[in-house]
DOLO-656982 format. One record per residue (C-alpha): residue in one letter; x, y, z; chain; residue number from 1. Coordinates in nm, 3 decimals, decimal comma, padded with zeros to 5 digits. Layout:
% DOLO-656982
   r        px        py        pz   c     k
   A         X         Y         Z   A   NUM
...
END
This chain:
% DOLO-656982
   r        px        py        pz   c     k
   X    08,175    06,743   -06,608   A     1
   X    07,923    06,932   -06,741   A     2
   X    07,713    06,943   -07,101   A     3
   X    07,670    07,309   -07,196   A     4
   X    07,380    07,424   -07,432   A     5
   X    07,636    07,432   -07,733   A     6
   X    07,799    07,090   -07,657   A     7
   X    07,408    06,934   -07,630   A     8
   X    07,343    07,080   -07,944   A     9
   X    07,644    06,896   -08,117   A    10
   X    07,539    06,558   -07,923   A    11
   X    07,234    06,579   -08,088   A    12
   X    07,326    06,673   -08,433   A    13
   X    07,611    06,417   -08,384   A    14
   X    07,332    06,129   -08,337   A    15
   X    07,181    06,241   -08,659   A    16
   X    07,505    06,176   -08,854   A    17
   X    07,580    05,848   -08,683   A    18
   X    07,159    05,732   -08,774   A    19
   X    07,237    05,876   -09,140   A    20
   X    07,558    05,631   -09,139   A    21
   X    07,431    05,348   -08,990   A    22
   X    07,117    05,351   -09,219   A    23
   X    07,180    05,083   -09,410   A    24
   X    07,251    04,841   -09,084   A    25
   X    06,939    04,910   -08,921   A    26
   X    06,760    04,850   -09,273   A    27
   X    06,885    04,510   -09,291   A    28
   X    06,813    04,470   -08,918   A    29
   X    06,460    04,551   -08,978   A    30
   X    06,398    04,386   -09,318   A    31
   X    06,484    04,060   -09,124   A    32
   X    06,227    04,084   -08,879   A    33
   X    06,020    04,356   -08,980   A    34
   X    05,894    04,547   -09,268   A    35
   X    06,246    04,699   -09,342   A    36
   X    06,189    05,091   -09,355   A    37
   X    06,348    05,190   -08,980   A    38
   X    06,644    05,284   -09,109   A    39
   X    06,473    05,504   -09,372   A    40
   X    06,224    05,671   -09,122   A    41
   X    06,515    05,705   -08,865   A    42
   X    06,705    05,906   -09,089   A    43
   X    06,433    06,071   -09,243   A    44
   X    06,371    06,208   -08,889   A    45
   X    06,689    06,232   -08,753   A    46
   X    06,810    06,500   -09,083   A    47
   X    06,499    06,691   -09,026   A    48
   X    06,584    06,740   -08,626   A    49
   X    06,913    06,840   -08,762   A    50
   X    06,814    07,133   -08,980   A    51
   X    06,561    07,241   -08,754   A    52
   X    06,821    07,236   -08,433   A    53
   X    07,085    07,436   -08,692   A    54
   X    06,787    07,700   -08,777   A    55
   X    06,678    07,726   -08,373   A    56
   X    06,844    07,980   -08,174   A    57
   X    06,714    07,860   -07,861   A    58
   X    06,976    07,764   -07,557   A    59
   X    06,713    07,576   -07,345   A    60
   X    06,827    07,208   -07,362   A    61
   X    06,479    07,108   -07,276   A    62
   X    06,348    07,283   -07,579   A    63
   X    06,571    07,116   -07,781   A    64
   X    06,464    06,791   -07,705   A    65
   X    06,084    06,927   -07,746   A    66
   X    06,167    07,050   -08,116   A    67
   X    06,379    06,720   -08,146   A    68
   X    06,082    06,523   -08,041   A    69
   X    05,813    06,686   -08,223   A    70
   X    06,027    06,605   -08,558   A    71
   X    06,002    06,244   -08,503   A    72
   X    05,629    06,250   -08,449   A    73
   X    05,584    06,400   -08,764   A    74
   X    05,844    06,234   -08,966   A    75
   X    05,864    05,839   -08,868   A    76
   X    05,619    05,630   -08,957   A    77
   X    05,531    05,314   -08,771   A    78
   X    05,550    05,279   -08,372   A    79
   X    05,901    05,456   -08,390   A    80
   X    05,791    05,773   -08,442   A    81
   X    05,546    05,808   -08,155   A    82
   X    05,731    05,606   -07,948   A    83
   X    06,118    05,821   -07,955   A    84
   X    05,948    06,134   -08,024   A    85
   X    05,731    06,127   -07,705   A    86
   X    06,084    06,007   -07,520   A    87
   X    06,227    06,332   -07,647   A    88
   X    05,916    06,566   -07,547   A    89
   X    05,864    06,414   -07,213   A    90
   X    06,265    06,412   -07,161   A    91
   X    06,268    06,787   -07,237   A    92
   X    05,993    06,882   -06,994   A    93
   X    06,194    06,741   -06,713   A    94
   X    06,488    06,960   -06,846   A    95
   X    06,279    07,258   -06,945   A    96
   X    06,469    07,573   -06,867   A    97
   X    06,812    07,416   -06,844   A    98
   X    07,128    07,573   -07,042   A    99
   X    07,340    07,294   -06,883   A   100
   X    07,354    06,927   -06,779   A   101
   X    07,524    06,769   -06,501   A   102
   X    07,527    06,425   -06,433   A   103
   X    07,234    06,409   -06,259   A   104
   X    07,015    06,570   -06,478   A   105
   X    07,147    06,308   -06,803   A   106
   X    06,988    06,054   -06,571   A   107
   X    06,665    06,236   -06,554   A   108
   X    06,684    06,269   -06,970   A   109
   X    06,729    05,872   -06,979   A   110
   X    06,471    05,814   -06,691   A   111
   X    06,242    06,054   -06,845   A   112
   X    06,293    05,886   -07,193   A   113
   X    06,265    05,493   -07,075   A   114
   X    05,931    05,585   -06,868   A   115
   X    05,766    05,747   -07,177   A   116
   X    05,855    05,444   -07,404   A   117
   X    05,752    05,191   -07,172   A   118
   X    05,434    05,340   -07,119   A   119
   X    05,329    05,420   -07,464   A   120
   X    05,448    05,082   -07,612   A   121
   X    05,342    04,888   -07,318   A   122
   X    05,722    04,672   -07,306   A   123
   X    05,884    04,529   -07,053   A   124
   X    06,250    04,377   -07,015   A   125
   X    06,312    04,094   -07,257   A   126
   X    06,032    04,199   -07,455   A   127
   X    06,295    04,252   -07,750   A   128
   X    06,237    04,573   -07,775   A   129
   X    06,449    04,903   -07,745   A   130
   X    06,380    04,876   -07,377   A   131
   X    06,618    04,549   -07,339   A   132
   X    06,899    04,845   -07,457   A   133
   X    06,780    05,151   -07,243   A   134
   X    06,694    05,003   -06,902   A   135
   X    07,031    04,839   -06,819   A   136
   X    07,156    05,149   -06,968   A   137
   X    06,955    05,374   -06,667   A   138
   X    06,993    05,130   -06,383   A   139
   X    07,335    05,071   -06,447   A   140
   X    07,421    05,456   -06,482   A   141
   X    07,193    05,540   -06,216   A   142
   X    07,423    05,314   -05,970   A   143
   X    07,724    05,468   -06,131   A   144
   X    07,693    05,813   -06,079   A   145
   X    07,684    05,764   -05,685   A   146
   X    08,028    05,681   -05,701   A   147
   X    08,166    05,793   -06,090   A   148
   X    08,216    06,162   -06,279   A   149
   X    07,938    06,173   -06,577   A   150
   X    08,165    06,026   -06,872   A   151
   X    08,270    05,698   -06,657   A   152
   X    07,913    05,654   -06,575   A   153
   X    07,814    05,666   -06,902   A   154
   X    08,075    05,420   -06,998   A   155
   X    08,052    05,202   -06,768   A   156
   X    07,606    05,234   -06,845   A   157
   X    07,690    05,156   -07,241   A   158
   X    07,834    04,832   -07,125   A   159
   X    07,549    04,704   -06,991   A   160
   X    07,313    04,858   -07,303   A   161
   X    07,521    04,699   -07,566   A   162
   X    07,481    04,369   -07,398   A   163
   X    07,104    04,440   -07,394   A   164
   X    07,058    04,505   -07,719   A   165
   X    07,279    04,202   -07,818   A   166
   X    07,124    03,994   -07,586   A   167
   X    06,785    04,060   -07,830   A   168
   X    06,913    03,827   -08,070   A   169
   X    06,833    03,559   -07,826   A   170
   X    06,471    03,662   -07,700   A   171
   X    06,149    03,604   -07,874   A   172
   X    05,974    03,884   -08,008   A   173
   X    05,647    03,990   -07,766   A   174
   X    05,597    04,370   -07,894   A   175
   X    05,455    04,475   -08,201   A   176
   X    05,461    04,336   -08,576   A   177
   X    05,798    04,099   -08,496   A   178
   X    05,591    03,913   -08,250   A   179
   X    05,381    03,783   -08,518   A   180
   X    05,649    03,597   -08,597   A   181
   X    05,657    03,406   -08,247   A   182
   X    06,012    03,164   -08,236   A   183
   X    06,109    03,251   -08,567   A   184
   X    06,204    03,584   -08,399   A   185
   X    06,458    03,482   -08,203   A   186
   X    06,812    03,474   -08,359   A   187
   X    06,803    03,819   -08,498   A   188
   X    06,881    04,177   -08,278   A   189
   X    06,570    04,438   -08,268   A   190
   X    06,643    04,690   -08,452   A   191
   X    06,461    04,937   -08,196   A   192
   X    06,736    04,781   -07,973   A   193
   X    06,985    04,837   -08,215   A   194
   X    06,888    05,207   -08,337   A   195
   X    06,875    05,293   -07,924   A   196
   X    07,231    05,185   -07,899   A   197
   X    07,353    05,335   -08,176   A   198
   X    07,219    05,685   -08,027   A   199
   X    07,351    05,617   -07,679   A   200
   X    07,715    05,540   -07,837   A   201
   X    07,692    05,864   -08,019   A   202
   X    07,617    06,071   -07,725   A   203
   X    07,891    05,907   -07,548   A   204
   X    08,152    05,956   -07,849   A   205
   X    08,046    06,332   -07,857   A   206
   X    08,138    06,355   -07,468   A   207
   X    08,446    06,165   -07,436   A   208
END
């Protein structure tokens, strides 16, 4: 299988609609932990990549993700913003000049994505953080593609991200402004946890 230019484009505009209908979820998710507005930012952000990826005539999948990420530096406020935007910019330098994805180069958009994160926001597994959703996801679909076609890896990858970011409900918060909250933090998902899976179970609806 392969992710053409056009199809990418719709994954990505299909993300924005799923954040846009899943706002009010990740509001409550945040407003129990956090200061309740990452639903609003993530949509904020999410509709502006949209219009600008509709106005863009540009068939470079890496370039995408560079517009795509530049929107959400601007747009969302908090950590959020710097923290998927410069997952989407350093994601579309690795794939700078491509018009097409194969399965190897959605791992290098993931890799590229979870290495940026983890190094801006300084988190770590079980950190209960978005990173507790995207690293299974990349380890378990970097195994998978050895042996699977791009879709079953990516199925068999959202497995292992959903139980991440459920498994946050259980951790105690050590990243950023829920962590002030110390063991009152755990019984409740991240919502960066949360909003990651919900755009990894997009991207997999839009392929399958």
């Amino acid at each position: 299988m392969i992710i053409s230019e056009k199809d990418f484009k719709k994954i990505l505009i299909g993300i924005a609609d799923c954040i846009d209908k899943n706002v009010d979820y990740l509001t409550e998710l945040d407003a129990e932990i956090g200061d309740g507005d990452h639903g609003a930012n993530m949509n904020k952000g999410f509709k502006r990549i949209k219009q600008s990826l509709l106005e863009s005539e540009t068939k470079d999948i890496g370039e995408m993700l560079i517009i795509s990420g530049k929107v959400l530096l601007n747009e969302i406020g908090g950590a959020m913003g710097p923290l998927y935007g410069g997952g989407f910019v350093k994601a579309g330098m690795a794939l700078k000049g491509k018009s097409a994805l194969d399965k190897n180069d959605v791992y290098t958009l993931f890799q590229s994505m979870l290495e940026s994160i983890k190094s801006l926001g300084g988190a770590k597994l079980g950190d209960k953080t978005m990173v507790d959703t995207l690293e299974p996801f990349v380890l378990k679909y970097r195994e998978s593609i050895n042996t699977m076609e791009l879709k079953d890896a990516f199925c068999a990858a959202l497995s292992d991200a959903e139980k991440g970011m459920l498994g946050t409900k259980d951790l105690v918060s050590r990243i950023g402004r829920s962590s002030r909250l110390l063991e009152r933090s755990r019984g409740h998902i991240d919502v960066g946890a949360a909003s990651s899976y919900i755009m990894l179970e997009s991207f997999y609806s839009s392929i399958a």
